[in-house]
C-alpha positions in Angstrom: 122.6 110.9 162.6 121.4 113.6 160.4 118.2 112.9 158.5 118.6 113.0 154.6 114.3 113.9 154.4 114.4 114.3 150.3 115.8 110.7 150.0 113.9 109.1 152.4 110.7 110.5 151.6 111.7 110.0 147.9 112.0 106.3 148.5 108.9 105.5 150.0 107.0 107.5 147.7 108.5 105.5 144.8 107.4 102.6 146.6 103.9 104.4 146.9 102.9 104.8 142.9 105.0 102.1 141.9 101.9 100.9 140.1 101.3 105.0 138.6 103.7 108.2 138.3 106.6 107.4 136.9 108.7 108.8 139.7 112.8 109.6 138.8 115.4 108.7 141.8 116.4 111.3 143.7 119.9 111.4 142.6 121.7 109.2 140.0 123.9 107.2 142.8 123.3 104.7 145.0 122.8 105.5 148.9 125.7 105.7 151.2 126.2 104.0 154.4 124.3 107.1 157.0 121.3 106.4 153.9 121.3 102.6 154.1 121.7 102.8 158.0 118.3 104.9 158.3 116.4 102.7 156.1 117.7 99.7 158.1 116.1 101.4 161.1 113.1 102.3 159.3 112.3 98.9 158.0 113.0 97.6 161.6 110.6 99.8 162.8 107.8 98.9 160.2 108.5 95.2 161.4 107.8 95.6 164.5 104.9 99.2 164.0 103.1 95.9 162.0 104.0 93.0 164.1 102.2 95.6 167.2 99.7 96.4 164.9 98.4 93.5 163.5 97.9 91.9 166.9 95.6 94.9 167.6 93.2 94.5 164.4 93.1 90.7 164.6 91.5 91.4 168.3 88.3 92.8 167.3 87.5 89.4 165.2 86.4 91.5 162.1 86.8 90.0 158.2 88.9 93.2 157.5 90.6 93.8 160.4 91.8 89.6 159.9 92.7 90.2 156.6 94.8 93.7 156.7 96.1 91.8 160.1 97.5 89.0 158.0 99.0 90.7 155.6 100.9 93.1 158.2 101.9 90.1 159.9 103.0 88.4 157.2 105.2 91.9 156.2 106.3 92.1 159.5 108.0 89.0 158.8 109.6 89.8 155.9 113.5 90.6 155.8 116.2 91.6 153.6 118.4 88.2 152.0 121.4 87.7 153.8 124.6 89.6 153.5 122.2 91.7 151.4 123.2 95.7 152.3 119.8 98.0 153.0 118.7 99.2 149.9 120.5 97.0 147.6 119.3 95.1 144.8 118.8 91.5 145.9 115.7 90.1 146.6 113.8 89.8 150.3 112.9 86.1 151.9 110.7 85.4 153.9 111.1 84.3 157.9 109.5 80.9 159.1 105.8 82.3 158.7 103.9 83.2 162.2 100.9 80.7 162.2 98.7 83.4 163.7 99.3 84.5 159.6 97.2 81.7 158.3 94.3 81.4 161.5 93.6 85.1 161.4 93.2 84.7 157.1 90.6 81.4 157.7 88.5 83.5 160.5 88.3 86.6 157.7 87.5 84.0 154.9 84.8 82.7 157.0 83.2 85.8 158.0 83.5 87.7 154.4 80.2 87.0 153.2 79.4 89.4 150.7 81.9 92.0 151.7 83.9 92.9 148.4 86.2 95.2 150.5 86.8 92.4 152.8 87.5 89.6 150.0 89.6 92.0 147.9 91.4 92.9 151.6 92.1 88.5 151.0 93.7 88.8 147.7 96.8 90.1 149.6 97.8 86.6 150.5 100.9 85.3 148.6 101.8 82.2 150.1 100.8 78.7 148.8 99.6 78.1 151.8 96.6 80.3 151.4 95.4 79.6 147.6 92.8 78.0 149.0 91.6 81.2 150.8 92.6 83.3 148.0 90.3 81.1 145.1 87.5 81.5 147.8 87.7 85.0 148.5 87.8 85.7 144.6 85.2 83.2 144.0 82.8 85.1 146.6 83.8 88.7 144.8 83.3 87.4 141.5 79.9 86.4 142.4 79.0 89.4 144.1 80.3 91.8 140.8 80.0 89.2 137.9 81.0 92.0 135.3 84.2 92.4 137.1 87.4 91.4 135.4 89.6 92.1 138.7 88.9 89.2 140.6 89.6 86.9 137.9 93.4 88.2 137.2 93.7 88.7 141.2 93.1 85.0 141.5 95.5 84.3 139.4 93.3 81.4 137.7 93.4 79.9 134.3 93.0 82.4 131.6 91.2 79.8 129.4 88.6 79.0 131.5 87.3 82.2 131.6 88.8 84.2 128.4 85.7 82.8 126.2 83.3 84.6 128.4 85.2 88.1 127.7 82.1 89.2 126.7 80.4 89.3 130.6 83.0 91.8 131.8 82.5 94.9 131.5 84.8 97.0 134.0 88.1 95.9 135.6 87.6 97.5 139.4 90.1 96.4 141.6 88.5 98.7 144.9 91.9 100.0 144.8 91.0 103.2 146.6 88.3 101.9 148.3 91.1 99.2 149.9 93.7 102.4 150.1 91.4 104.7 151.8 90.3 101.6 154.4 94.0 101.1 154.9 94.8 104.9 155.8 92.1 105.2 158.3 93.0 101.9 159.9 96.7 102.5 160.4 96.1 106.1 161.5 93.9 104.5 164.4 96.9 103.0 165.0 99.9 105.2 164.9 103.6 104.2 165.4 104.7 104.7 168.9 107.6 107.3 169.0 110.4 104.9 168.4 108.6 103.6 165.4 107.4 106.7 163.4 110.2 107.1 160.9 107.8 104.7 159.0 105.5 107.3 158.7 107.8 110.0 157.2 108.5 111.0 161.0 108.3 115.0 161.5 108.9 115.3 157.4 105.0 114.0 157.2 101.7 114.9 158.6 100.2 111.7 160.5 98.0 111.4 157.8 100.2 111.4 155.1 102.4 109.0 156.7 99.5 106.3 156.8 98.6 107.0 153.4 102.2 106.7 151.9 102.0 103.5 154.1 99.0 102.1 152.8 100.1 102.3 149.2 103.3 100.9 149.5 101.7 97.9 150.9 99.2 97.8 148.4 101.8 98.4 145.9 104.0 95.0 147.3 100.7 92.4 147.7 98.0 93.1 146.0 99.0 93.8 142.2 97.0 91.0 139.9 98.4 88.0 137.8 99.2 89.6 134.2 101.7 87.3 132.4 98.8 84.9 131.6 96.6 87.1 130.2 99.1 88.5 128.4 100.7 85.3 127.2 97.0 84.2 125.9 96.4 87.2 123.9 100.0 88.0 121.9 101.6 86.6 118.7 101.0 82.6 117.9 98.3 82.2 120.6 96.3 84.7 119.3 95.3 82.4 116.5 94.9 79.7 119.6 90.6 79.6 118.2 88.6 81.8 115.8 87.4 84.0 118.3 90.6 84.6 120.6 91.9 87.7 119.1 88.3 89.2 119.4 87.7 88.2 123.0 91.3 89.7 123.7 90.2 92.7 122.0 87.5 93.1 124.6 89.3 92.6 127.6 92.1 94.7 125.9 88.9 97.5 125.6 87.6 97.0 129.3 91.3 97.2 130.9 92.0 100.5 129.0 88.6 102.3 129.7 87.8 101.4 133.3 90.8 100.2 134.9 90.8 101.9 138.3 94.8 101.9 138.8 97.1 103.0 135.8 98.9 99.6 135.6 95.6 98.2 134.4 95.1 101.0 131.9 98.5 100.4 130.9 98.2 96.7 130.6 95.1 97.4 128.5 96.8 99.2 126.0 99.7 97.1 125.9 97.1 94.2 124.9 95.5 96.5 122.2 99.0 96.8 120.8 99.6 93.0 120.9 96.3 92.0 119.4 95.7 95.0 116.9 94.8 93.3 113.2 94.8 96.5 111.1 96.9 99.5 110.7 93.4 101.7 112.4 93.4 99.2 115.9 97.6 99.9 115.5 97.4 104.0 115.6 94.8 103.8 118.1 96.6 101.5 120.4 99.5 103.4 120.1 98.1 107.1 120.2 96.5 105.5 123.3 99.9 104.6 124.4 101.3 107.8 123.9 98.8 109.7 125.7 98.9 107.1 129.2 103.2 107.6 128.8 102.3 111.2 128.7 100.5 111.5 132.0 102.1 109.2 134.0 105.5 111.2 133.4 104.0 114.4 134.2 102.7 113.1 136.9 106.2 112.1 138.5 107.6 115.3 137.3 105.1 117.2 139.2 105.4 115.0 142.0 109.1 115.3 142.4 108.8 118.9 142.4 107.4 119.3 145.3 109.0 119.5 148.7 107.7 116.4 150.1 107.2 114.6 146.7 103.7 114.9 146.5 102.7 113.3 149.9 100.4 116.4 150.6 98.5 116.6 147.4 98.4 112.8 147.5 96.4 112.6 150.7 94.5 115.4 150.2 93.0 114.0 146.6 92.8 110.9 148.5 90.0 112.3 150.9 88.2 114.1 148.0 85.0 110.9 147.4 85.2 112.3 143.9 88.6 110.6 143.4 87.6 107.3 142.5 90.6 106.0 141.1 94.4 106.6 139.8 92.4 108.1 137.1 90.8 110.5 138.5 93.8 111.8 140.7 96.0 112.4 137.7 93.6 114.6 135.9 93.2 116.1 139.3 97.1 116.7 139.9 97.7 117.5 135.9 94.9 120.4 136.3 96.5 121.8 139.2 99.9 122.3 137.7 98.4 123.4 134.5 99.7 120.9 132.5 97.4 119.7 129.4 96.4 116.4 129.9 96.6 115.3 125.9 100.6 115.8 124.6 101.7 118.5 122.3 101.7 117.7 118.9 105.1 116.0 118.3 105.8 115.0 121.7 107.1 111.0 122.1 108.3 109.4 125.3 111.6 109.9 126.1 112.4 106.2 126.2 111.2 105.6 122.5 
């Protein structure tokens, strides 16, 4: 079977900033059968490269190790729907869960402590099964950074109860590189055996490339926070909901934009300056605001795309700069080298609007 690299690699990358670059398809067509075959084989191999590894990590009896375990586990698990073909549209289900899943998440919970990394590492758990872990875990991190906005929407808790307070928060951090740098180095400990590495961009990436591309994607499918509340509580009719709604909105609108560690929280931040704006000013600035994020995040994925291996190198290699705190960070960092300004020209709109 001869390897189609630029789609592969194209599809896991998109995976990989799903929550950043705007990243175009490869090609406007869908994949043919040699394309869907090879990512049959490679999501095989990531089932069992997981399955392998997560037996591995949950061994040392570490909070992180448990956690990440888990969550490989748990992804290990997950297949296509049936009569589904690779790469189509329809959505994945879930296999019988492995009850190692659940043990090896109540061992990390119970020996989290004050570990942010290993609470946020928590978050990752979907199932109903584990809201109990996942409201302790968030519980824990909000007490260790009460200013923090991220465990809060991570939790997936009731808006009201803590939307009043708006005024505590004053950064939304979700460790997001923190938890993707973690990630990296763990599965790189861990390679995928020969049979396996097509998970890892095979010869088309470095080993360390591979885990990081690897790393985000996984980040990307289980650990994104609860947004339709918030946004439900702070748009139209409910905005009038009390006196002070609109202006506690405002400030988490404010906090989301300005510190958000990943672009979908600075996006989701402007979104909710948009929603709650009360005066032509607040409108304009929400939606120069707007303009600017729509402007980066495409040049981002046109730069991205442009290169050979869609950006894996450039990714990983910002990744280990300590400078690079967040998506934030990296994009001026990958704007400045390819000399792109990182304000629009004048006249420039989104080619969407």
């Amino acid at each position: 079977m001869t390897p189609r690299p630029t789609c592969l690699t194209a599809v896991l990358l998109c995976a990989t900033l799903a929550c950043g670059a705007q990243v175009p398809a490869p090609a406007d067509r869908a994949m043919d059968a040699e394309e869907a075959a090879q990512l049959q084989a490679m999501q095989d191999a990531a089932g069992t490269y997981y399955a392998r590894t997560a037996t591995a990590l949950a061994a040392s009896g570490k909070s992180r190790e448990l956690a990440f375990a888990a969550t490989l586990l748990q992804l290990a698990d997950w297949t296509p729907a049936a009569d589904t073909p690779p790469g189509g549209d329809a959505p994945s289900q879930a296999s019988p869960r492995d009850p190692r899943v659940g043990q090896w998440r109540q061992l990390a919970s119970a020996r989290a402590g004050s570990d942010v990394l290993a609470n946020a590492l928590l978050m990752q758990a979907d199932s109903r099964a584990d809201a109990a872990i996942r409201a302790q875990a968030a519980d824990r991190w909000q007490r260790l950074e009460p200013d923090n906005l991220a465990p809060l929407l991570m939790a997936s808790g009731q808006v009201e109860a803590w939307l009043p307070k708006a005024g505590t928060y004053a950064r939304m951090d979700q460790h997001y590189y923190e938890q993707l740098r973690w990630m990296q180095a763990t599965l790189a400990a861990h390679p995928p055996r020969a049979d396996e590495a097509e998970i890892f961009g095979g010869e088309r990436m470095s080993p360390d490339a591979g885990a990081a591309v690897a790393a985000a994607a996984i980040l990307a499918a289980v650990a994104m926070p609860a947004l339709r509340p918030l946004m439900d509580a702070c748009r139209g009719e409910a905005l009038e909901a009390a006196p002070s709604r609109r202006a506690h909105c405002r400030h988490v609108a404010q906090v989301a934009a300005q510190t958000s560690d990943t672009s979908l929280g600075t996006g989701v931040g402007i979104a909710l300056l948009q929603a709650s704006a009360a005066t032509p000013a607040e409108q304009a600035d929400a939606q120069a605001r707007r303009r600017r994020h729509d402007w980066r995040m495409l040049q981002w994925g046109r730069i991205a795309a442009g290169q050979p291996d869609q950006g894996a190198a450039q990714f990983v290699r910002l990744l280990r700069d300590p400078s690079v705190r967040g998506e934030r960070d990296l994009i001026d960092r990958v704007l400045a080298e390819g000399g792109v300004a990182a304000e629009p020209p004048a006249g420039w709109s989104p080619p969407r609007r």
